[in-house]
PDB file of N, CA, C and O in Angstrom:
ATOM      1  N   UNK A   1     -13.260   3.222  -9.952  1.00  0.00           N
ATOM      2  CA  UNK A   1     -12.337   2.217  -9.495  1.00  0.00           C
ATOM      3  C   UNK A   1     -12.328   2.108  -7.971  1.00  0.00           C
ATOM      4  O   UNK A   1     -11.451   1.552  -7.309  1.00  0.00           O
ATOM      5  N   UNK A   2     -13.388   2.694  -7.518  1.00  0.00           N
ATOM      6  CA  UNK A   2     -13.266   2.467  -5.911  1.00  0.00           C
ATOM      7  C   UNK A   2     -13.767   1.190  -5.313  1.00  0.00           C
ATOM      8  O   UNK A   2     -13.638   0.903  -4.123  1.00  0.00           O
ATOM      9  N   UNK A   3     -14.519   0.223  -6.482  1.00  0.00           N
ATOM     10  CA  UNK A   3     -14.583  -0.749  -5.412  1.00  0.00           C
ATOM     11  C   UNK A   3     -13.375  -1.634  -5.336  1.00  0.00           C
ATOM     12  O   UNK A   3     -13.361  -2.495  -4.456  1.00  0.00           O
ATOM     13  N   UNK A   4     -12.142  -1.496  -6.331  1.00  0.00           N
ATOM     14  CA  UNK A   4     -10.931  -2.392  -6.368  1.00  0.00           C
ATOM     15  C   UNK A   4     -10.643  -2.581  -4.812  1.00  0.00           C
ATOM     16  O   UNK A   4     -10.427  -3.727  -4.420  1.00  0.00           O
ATOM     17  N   UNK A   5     -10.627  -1.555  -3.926  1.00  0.00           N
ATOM     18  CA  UNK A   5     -10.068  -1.137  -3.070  1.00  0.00           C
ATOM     19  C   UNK A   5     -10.829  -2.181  -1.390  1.00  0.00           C
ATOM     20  O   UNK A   5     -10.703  -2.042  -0.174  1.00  0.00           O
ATOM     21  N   UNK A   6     -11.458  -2.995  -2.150  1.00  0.00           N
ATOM     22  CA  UNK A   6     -12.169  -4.412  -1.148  1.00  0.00           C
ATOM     23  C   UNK A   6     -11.695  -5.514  -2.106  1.00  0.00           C
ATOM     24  O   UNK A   6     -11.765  -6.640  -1.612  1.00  0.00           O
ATOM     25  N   UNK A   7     -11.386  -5.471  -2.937  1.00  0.00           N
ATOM     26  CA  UNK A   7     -10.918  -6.580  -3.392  1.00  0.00           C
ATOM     27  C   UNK A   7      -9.316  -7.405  -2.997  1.00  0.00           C
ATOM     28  O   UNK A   7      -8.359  -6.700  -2.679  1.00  0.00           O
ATOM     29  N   UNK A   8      -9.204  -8.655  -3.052  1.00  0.00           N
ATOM     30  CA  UNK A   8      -7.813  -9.304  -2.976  1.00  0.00           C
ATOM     31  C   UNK A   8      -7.269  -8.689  -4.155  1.00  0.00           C
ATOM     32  O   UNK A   8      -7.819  -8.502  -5.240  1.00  0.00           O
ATOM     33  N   UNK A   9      -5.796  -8.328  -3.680  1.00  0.00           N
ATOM     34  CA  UNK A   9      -4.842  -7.618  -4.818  1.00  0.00           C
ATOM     35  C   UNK A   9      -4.117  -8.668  -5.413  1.00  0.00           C
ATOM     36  O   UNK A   9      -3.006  -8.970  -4.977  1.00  0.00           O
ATOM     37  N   UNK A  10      -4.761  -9.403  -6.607  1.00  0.00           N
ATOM     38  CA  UNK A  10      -3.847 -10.556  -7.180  1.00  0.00           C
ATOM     39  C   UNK A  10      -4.190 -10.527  -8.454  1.00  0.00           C
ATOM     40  O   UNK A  10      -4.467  -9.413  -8.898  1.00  0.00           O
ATOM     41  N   UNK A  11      -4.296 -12.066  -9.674  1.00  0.00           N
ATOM     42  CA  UNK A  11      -4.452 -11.640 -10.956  1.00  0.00           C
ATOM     43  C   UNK A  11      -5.732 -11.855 -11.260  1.00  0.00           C
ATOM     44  O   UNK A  11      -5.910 -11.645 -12.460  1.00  0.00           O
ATOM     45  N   UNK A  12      -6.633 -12.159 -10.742  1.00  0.00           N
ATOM     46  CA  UNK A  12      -8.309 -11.507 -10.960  1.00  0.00           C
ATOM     47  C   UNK A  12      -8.903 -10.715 -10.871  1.00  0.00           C
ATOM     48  O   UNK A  12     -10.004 -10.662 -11.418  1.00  0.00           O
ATOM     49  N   UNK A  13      -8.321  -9.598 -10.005  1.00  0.00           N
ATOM     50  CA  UNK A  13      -8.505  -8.191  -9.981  1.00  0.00           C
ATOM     51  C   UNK A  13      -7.524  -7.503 -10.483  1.00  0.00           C
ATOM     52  O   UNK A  13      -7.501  -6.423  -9.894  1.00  0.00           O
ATOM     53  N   UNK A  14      -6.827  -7.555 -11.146  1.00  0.00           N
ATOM     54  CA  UNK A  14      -5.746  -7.469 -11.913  1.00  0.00           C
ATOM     55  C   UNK A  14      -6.361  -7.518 -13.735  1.00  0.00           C
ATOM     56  O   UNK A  14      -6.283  -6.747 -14.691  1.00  0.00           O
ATOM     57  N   UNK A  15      -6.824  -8.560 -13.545  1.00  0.00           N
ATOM     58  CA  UNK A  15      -7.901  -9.153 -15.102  1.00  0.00           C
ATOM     59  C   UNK A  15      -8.895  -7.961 -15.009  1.00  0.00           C
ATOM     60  O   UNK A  15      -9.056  -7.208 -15.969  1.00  0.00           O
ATOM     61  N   UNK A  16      -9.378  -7.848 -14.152  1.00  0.00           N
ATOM     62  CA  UNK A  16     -10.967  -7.030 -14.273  1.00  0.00           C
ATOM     63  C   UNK A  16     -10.546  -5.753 -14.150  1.00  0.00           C
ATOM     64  O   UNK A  16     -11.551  -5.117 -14.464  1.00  0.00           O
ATOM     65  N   UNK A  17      -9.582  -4.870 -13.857  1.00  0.00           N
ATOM     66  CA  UNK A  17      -8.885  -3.890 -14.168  1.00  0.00           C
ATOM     67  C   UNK A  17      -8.697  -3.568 -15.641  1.00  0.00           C
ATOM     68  O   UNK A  17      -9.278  -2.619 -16.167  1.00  0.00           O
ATOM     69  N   UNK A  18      -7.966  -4.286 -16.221  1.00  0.00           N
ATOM     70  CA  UNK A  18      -7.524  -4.290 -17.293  1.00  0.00           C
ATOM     71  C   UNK A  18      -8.930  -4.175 -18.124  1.00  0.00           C
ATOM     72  O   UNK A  18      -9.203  -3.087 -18.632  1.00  0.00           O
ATOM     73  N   UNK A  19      -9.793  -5.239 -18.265  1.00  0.00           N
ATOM     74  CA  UNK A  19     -10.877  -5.072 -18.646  1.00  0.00           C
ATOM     75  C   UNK A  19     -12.024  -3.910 -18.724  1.00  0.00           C
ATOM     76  O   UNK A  19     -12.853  -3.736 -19.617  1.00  0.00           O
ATOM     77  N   UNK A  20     -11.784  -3.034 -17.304  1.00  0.00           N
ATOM     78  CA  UNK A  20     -12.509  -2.139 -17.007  1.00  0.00           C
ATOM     79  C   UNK A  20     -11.600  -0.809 -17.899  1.00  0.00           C
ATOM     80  O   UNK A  20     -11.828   0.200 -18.565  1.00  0.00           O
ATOM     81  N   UNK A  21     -10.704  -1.444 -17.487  1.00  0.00           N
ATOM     82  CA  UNK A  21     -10.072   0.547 -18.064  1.00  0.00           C
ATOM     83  C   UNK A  21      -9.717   0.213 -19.044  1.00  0.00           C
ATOM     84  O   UNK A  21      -8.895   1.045 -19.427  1.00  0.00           O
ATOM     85  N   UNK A  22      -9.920  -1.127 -20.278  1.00  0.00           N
ATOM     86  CA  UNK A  22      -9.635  -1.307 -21.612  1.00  0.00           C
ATOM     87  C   UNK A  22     -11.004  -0.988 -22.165  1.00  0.00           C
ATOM     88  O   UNK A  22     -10.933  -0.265 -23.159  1.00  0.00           O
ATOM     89  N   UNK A  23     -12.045  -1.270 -21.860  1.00  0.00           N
ATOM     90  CA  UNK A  23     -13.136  -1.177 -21.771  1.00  0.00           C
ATOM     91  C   UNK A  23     -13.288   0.581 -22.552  1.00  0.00           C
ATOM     92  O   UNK A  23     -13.603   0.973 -23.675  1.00  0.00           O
ATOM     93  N   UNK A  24     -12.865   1.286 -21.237  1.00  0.00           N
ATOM     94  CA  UNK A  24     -13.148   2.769 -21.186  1.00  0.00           C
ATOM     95  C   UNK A  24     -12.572   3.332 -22.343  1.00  0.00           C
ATOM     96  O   UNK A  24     -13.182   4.062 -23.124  1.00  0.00           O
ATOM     97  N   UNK A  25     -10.976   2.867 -22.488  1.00  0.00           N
ATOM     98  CA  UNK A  25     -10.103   3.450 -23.468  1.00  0.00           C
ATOM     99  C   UNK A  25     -10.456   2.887 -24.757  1.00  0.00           C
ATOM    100  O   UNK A  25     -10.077   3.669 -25.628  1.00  0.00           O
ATOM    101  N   UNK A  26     -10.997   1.905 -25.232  1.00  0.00           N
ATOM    102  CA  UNK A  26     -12.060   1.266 -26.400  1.00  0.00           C
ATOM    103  C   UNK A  26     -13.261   2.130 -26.726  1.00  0.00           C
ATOM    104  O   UNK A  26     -13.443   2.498 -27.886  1.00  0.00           O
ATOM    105  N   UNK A  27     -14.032   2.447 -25.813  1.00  0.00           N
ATOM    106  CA  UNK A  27     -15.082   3.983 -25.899  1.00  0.00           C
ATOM    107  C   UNK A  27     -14.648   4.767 -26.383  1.00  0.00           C
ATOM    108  O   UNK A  27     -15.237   5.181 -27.382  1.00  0.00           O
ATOM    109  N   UNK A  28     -13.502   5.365 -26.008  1.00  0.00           N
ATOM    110  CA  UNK A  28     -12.549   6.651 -26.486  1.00  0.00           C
ATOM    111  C   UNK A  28     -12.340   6.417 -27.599  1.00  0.00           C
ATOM    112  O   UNK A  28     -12.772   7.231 -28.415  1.00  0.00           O
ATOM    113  N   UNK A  29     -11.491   5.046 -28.165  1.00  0.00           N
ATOM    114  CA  UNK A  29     -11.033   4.877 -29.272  1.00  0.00           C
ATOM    115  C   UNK A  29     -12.029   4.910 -30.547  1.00  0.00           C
ATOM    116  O   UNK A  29     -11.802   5.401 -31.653  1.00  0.00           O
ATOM    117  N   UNK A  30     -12.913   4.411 -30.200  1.00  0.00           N
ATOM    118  CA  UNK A  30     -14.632   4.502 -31.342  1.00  0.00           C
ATOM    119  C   UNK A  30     -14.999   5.980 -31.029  1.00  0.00           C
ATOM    120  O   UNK A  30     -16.067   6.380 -31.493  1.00  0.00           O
ATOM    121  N   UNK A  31     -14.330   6.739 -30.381  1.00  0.00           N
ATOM    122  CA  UNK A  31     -15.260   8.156 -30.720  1.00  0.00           C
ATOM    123  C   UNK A  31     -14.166   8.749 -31.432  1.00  0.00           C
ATOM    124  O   UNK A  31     -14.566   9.786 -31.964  1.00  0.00           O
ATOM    125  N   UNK A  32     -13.057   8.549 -31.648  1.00  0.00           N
ATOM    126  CA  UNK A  32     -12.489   9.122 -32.406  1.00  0.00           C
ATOM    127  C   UNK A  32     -11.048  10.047 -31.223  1.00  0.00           C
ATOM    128  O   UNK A  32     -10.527  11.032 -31.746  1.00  0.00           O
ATOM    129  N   UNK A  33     -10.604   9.696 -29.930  1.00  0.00           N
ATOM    130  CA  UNK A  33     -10.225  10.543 -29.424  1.00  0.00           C
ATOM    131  C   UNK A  33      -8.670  10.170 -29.386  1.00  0.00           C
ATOM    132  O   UNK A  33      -7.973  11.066 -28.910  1.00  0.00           O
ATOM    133  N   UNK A  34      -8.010   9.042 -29.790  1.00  0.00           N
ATOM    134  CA  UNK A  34      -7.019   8.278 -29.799  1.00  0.00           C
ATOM    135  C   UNK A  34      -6.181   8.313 -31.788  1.00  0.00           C
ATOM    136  O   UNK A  34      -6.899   8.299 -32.788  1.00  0.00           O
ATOM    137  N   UNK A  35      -4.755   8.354 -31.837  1.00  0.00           N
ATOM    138  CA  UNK A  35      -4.289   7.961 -33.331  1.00  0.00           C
ATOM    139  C   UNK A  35      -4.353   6.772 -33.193  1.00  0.00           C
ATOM    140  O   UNK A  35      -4.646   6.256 -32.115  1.00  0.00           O
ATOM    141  N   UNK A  36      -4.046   6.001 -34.442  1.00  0.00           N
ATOM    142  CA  UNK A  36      -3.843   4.857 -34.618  1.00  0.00           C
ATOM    143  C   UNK A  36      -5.483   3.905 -35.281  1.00  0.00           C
ATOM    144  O   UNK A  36      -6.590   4.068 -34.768  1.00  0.00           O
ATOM    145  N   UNK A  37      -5.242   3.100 -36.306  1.00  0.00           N
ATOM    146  CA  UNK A  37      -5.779   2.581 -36.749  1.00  0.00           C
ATOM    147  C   UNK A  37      -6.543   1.318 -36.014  1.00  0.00           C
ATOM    148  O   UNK A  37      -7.511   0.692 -36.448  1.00  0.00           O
ATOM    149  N   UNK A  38      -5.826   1.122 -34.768  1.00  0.00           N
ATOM    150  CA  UNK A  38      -6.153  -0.287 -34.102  1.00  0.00           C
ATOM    151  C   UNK A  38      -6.194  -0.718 -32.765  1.00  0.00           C
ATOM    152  O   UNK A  38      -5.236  -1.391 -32.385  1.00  0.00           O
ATOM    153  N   UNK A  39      -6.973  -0.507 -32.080  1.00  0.00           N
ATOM    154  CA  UNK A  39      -6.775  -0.474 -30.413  1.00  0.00           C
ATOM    155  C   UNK A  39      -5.581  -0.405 -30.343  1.00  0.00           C
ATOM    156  O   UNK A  39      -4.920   0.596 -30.069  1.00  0.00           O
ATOM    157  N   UNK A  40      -5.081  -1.811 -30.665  1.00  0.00           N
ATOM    158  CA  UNK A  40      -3.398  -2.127 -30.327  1.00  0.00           C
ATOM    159  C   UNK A  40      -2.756  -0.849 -30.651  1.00  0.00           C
ATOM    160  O   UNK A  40      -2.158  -0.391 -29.678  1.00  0.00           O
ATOM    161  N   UNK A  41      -2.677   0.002 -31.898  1.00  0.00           N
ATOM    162  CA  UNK A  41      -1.907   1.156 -32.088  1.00  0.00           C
ATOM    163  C   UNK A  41      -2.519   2.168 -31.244  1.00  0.00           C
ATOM    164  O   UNK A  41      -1.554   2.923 -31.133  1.00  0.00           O
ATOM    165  N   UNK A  42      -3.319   2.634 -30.667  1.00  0.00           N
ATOM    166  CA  UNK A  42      -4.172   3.548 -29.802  1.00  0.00           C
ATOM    167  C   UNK A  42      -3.814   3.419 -28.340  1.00  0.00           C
ATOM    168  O   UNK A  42      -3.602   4.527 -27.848  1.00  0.00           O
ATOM    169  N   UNK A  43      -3.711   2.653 -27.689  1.00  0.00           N
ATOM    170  CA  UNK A  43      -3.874   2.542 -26.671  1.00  0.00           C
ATOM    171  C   UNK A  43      -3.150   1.077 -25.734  1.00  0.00           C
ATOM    172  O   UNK A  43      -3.053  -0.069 -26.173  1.00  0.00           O
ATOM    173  N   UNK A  44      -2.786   1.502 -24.571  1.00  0.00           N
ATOM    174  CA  UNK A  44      -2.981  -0.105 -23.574  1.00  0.00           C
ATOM    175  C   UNK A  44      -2.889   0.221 -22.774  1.00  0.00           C
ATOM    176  O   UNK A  44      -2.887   1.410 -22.456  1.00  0.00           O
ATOM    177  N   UNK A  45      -2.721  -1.105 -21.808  1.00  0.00           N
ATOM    178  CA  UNK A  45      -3.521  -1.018 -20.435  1.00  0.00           C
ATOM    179  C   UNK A  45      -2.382  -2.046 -19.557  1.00  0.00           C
ATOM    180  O   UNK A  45      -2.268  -3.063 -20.240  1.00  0.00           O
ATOM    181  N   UNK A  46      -1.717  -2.129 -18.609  1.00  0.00           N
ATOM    182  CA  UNK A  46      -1.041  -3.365 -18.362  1.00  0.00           C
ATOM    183  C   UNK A  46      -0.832  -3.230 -16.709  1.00  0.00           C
ATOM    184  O   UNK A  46      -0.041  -2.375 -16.311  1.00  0.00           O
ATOM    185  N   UNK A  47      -1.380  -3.880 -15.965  1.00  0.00           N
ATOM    186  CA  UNK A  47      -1.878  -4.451 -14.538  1.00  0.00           C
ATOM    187  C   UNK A  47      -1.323  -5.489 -14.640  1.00  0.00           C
ATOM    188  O   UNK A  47      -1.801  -6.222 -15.506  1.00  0.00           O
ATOM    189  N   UNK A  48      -0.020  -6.078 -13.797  1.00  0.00           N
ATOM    190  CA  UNK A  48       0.281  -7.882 -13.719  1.00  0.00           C
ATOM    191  C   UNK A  48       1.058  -7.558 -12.305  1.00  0.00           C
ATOM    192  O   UNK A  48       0.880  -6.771 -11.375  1.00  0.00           O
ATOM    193  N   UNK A  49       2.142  -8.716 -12.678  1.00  0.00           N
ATOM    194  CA  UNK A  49       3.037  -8.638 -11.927  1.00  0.00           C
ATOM    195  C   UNK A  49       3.917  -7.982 -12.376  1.00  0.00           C
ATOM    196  O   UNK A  49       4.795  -7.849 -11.523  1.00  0.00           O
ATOM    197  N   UNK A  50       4.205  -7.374 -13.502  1.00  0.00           N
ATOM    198  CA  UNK A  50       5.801  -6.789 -14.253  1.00  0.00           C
ATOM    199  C   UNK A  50       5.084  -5.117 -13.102  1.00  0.00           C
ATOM    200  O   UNK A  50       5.894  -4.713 -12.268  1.00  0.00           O
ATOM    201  N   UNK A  51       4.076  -4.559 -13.155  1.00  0.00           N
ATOM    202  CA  UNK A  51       3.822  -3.722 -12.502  1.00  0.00           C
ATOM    203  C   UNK A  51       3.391  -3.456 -11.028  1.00  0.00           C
ATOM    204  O   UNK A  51       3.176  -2.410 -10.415  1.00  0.00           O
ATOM    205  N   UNK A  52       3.348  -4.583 -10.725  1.00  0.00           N
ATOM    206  CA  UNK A  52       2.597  -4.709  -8.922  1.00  0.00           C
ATOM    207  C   UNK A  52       3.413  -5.498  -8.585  1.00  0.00           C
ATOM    208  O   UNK A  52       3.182  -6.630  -9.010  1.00  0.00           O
ATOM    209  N   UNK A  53       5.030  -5.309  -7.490  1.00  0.00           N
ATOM    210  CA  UNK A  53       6.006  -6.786  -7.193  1.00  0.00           C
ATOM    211  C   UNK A  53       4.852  -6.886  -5.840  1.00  0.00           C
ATOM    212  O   UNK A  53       3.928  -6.120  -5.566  1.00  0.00           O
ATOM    213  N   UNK A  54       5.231  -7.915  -5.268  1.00  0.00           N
ATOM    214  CA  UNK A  54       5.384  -8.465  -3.885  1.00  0.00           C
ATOM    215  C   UNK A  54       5.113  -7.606  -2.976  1.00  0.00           C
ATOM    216  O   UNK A  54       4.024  -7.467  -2.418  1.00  0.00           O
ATOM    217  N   UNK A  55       6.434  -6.784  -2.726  1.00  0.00           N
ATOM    218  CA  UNK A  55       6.661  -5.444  -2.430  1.00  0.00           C
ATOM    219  C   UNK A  55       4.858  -4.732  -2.415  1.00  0.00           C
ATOM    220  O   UNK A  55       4.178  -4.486  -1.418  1.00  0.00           O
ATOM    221  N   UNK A  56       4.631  -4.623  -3.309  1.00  0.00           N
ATOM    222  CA  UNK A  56       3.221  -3.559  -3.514  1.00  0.00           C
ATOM    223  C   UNK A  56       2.289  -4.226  -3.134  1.00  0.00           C
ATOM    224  O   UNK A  56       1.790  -3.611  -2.191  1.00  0.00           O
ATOM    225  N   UNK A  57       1.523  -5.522  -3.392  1.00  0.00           N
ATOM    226  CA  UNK A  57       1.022  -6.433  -3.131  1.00  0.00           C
ATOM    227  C   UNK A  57       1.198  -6.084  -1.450  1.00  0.00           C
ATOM    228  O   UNK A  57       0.505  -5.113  -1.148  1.00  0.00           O
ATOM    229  N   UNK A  58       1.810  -6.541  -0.530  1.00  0.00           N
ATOM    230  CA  UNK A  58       2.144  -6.342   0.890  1.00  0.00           C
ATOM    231  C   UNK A  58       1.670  -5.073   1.347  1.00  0.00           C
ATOM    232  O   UNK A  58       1.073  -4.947   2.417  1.00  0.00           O
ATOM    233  N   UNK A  59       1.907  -4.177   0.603  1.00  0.00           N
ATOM    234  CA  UNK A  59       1.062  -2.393   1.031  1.00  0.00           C
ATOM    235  C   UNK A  59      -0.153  -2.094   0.574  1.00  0.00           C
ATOM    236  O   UNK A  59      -0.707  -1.000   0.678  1.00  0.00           O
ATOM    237  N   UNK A  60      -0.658  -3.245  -0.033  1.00  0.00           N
ATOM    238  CA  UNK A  60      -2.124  -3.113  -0.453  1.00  0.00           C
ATOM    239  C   UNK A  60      -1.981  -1.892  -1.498  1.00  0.00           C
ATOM    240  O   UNK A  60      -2.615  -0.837  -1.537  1.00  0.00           O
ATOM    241  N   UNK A  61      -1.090  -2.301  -2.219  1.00  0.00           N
ATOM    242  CA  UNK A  61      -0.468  -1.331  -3.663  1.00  0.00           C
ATOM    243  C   UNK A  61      -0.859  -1.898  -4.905  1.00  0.00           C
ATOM    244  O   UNK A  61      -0.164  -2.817  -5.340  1.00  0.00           O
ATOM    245  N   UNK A  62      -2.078  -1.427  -5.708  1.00  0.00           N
ATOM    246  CA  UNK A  62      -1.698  -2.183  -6.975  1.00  0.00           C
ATOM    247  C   UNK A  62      -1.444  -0.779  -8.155  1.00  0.00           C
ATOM    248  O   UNK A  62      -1.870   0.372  -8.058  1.00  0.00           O
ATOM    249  N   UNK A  63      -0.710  -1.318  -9.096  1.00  0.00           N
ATOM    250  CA  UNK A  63      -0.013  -0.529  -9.822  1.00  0.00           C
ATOM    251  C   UNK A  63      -0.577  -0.548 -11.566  1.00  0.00           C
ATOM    252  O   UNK A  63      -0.447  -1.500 -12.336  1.00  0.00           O
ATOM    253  N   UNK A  64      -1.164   0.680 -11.853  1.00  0.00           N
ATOM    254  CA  UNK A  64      -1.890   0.160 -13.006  1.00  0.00           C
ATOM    255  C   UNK A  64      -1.035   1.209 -14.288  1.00  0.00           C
ATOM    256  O   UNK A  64      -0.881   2.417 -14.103  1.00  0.00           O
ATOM    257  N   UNK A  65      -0.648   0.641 -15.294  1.00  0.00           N
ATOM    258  CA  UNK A  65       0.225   1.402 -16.478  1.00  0.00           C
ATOM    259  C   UNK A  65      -0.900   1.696 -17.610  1.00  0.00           C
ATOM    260  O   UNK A  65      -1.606   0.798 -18.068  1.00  0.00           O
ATOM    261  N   UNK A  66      -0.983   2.997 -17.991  1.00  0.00           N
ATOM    262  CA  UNK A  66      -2.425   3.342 -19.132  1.00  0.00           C
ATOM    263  C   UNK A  66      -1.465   4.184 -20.076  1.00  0.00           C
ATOM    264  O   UNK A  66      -0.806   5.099 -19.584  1.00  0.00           O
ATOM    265  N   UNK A  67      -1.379   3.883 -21.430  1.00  0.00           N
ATOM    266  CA  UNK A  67      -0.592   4.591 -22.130  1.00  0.00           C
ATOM    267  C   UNK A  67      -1.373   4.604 -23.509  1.00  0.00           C
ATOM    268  O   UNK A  67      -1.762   3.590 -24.087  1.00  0.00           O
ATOM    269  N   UNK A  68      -1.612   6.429 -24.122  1.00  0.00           N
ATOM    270  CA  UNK A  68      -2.457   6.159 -25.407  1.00  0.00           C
ATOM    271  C   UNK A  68      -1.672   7.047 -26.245  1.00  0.00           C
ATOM    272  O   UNK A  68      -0.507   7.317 -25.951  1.00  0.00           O
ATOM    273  N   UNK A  69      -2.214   7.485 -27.210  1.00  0.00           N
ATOM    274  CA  UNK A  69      -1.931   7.973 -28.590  1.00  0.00           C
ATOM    275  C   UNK A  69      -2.986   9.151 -28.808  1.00  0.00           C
ATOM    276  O   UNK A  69      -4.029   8.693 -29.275  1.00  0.00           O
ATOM    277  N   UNK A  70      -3.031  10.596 -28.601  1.00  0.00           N
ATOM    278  CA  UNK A  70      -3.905  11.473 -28.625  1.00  0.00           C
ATOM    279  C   UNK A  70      -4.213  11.772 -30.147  1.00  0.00           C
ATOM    280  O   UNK A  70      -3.354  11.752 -31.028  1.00  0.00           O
ATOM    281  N   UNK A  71      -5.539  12.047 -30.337  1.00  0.00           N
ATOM    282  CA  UNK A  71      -6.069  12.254 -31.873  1.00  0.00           C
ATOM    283  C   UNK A  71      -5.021  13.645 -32.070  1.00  0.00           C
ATOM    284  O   UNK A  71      -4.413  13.790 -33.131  1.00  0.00           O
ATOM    285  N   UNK A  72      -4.880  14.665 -30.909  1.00  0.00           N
ATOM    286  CA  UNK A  72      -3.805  15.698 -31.521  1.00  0.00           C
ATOM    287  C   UNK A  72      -2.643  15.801 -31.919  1.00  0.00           C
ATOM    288  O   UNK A  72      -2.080  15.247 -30.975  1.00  0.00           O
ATOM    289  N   UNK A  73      -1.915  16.062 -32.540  1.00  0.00           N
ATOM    290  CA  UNK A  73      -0.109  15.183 -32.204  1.00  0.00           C
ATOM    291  C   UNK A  73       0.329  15.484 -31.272  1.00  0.00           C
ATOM    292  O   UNK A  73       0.460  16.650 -30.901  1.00  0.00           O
ATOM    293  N   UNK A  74       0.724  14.307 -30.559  1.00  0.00           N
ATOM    294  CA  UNK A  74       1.531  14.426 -29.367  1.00  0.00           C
ATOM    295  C   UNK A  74       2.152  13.116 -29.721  1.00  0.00           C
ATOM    296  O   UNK A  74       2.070  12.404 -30.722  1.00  0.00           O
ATOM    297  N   UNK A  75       3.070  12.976 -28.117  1.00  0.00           N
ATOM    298  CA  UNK A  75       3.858  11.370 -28.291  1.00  0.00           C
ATOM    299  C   UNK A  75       2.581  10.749 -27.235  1.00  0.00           C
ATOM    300  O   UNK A  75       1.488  11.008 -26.731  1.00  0.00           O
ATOM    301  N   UNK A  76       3.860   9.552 -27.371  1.00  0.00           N
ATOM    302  CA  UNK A  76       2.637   8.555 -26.714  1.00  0.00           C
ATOM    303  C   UNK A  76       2.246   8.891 -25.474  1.00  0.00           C
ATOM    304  O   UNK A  76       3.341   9.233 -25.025  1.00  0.00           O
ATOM    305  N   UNK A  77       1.504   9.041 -24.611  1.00  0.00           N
ATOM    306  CA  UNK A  77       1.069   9.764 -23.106  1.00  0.00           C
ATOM    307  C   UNK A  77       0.974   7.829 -22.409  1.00  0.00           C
ATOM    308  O   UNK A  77       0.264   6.934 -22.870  1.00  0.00           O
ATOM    309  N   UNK A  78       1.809   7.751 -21.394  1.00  0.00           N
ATOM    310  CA  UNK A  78       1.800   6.992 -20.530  1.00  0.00           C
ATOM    311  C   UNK A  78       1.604   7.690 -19.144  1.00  0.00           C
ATOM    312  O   UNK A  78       2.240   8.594 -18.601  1.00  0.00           O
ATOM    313  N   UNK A  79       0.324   6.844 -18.688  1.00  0.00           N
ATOM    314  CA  UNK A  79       0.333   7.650 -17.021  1.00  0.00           C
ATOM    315  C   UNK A  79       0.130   5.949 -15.813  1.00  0.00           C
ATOM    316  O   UNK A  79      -0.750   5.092 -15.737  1.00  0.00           O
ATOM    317  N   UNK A  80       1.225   6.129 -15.208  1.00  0.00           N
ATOM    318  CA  UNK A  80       1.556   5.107 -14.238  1.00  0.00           C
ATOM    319  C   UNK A  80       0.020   5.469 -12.684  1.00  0.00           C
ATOM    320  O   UNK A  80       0.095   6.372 -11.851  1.00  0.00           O
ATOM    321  N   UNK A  81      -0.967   4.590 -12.784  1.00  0.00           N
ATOM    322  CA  UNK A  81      -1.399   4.965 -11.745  1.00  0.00           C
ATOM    323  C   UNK A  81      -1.145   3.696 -10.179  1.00  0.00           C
ATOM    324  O   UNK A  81      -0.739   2.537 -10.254  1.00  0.00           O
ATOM    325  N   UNK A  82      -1.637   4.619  -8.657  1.00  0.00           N
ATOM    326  CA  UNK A  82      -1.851   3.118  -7.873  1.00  0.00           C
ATOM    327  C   UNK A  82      -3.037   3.668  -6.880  1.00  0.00           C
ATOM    328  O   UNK A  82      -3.411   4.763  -6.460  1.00  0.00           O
ATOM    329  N   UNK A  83      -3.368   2.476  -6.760  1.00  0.00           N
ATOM    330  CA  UNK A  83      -5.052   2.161  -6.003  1.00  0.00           C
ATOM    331  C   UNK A  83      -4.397   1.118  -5.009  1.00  0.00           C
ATOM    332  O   UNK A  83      -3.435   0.349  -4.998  1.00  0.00           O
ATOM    333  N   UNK A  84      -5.601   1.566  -4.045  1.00  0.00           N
ATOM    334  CA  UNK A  84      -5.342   0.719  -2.556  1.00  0.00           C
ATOM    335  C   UNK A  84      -5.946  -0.536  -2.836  1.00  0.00           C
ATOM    336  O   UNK A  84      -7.157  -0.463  -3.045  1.00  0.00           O
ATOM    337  N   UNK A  85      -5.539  -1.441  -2.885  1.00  0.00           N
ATOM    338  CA  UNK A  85      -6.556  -2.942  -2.772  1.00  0.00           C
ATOM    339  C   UNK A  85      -6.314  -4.076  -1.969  1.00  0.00           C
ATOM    340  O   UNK A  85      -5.207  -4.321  -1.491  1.00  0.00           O
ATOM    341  N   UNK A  86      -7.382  -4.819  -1.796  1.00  0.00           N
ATOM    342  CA  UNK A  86      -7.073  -5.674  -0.413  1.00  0.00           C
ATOM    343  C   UNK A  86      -7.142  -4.893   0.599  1.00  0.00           C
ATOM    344  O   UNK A  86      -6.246  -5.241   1.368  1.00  0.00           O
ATOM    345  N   UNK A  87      -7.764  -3.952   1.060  1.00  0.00           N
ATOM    346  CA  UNK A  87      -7.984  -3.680   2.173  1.00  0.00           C
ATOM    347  C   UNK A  87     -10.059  -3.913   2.257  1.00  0.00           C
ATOM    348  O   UNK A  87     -11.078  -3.844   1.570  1.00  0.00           O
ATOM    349  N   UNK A  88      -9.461  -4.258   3.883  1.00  0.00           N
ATOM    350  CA  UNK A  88     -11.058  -4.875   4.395  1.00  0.00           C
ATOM    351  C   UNK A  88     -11.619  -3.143   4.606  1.00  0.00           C
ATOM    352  O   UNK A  88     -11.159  -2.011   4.451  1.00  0.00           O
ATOM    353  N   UNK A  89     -12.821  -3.757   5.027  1.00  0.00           N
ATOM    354  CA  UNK A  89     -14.061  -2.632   4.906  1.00  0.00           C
ATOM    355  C   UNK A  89     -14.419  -2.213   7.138  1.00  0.00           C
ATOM    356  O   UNK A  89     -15.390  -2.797   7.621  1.00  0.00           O
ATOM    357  N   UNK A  90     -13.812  -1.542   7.826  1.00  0.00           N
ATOM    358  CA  UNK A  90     -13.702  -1.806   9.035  1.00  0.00           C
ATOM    359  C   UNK A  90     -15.434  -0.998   9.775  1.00  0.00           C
ATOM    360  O   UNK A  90     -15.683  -1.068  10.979  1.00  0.00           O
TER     361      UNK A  90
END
């Protein structure tokens, strides 16, 4: 995820986030490492605005929410991450 970090922090890099780390957690889910019968029950991914205000956006903050379902029992594991983006290359 280091090239996010040249990109404009808005909802196209926001899209390709989601994509990238749905992507990854879809790999996981076909090997067997996630419960749930159905991506949707396994796993998500959610990058917008409900997670990146204004506020973050302005600090070159984007805010990415990854929450899955472990094949071991556990509860659901949500991990809140943030990456620098929109910053130029000096």
């Amino acid at each position: 995820m280091k090239w996010v970090v040249f990109e404009p922090n808005d909802e196209p890099l926001w899209a390709q986030i989601r994509l990238n780390v749905g992507s990854f957690l879809h790999d996981m889910f076909r090997q067997g490492a996630f419960q749930g019968g159905s991506p949707k029950e396994a796993y998500f991914v959610k990058c917008d605005t409900d997670t990146t205000t204004q506020s973050d956006i302005n600090r070159g903050i984007v805010n990415i929410h990854v929450g899955f379902a472990p094949s071991k029992p556990a509860e659901f594991v949500v991990i809140k991450l943030q990456q620098l983006a929109g910053q130029l290359a000096v």
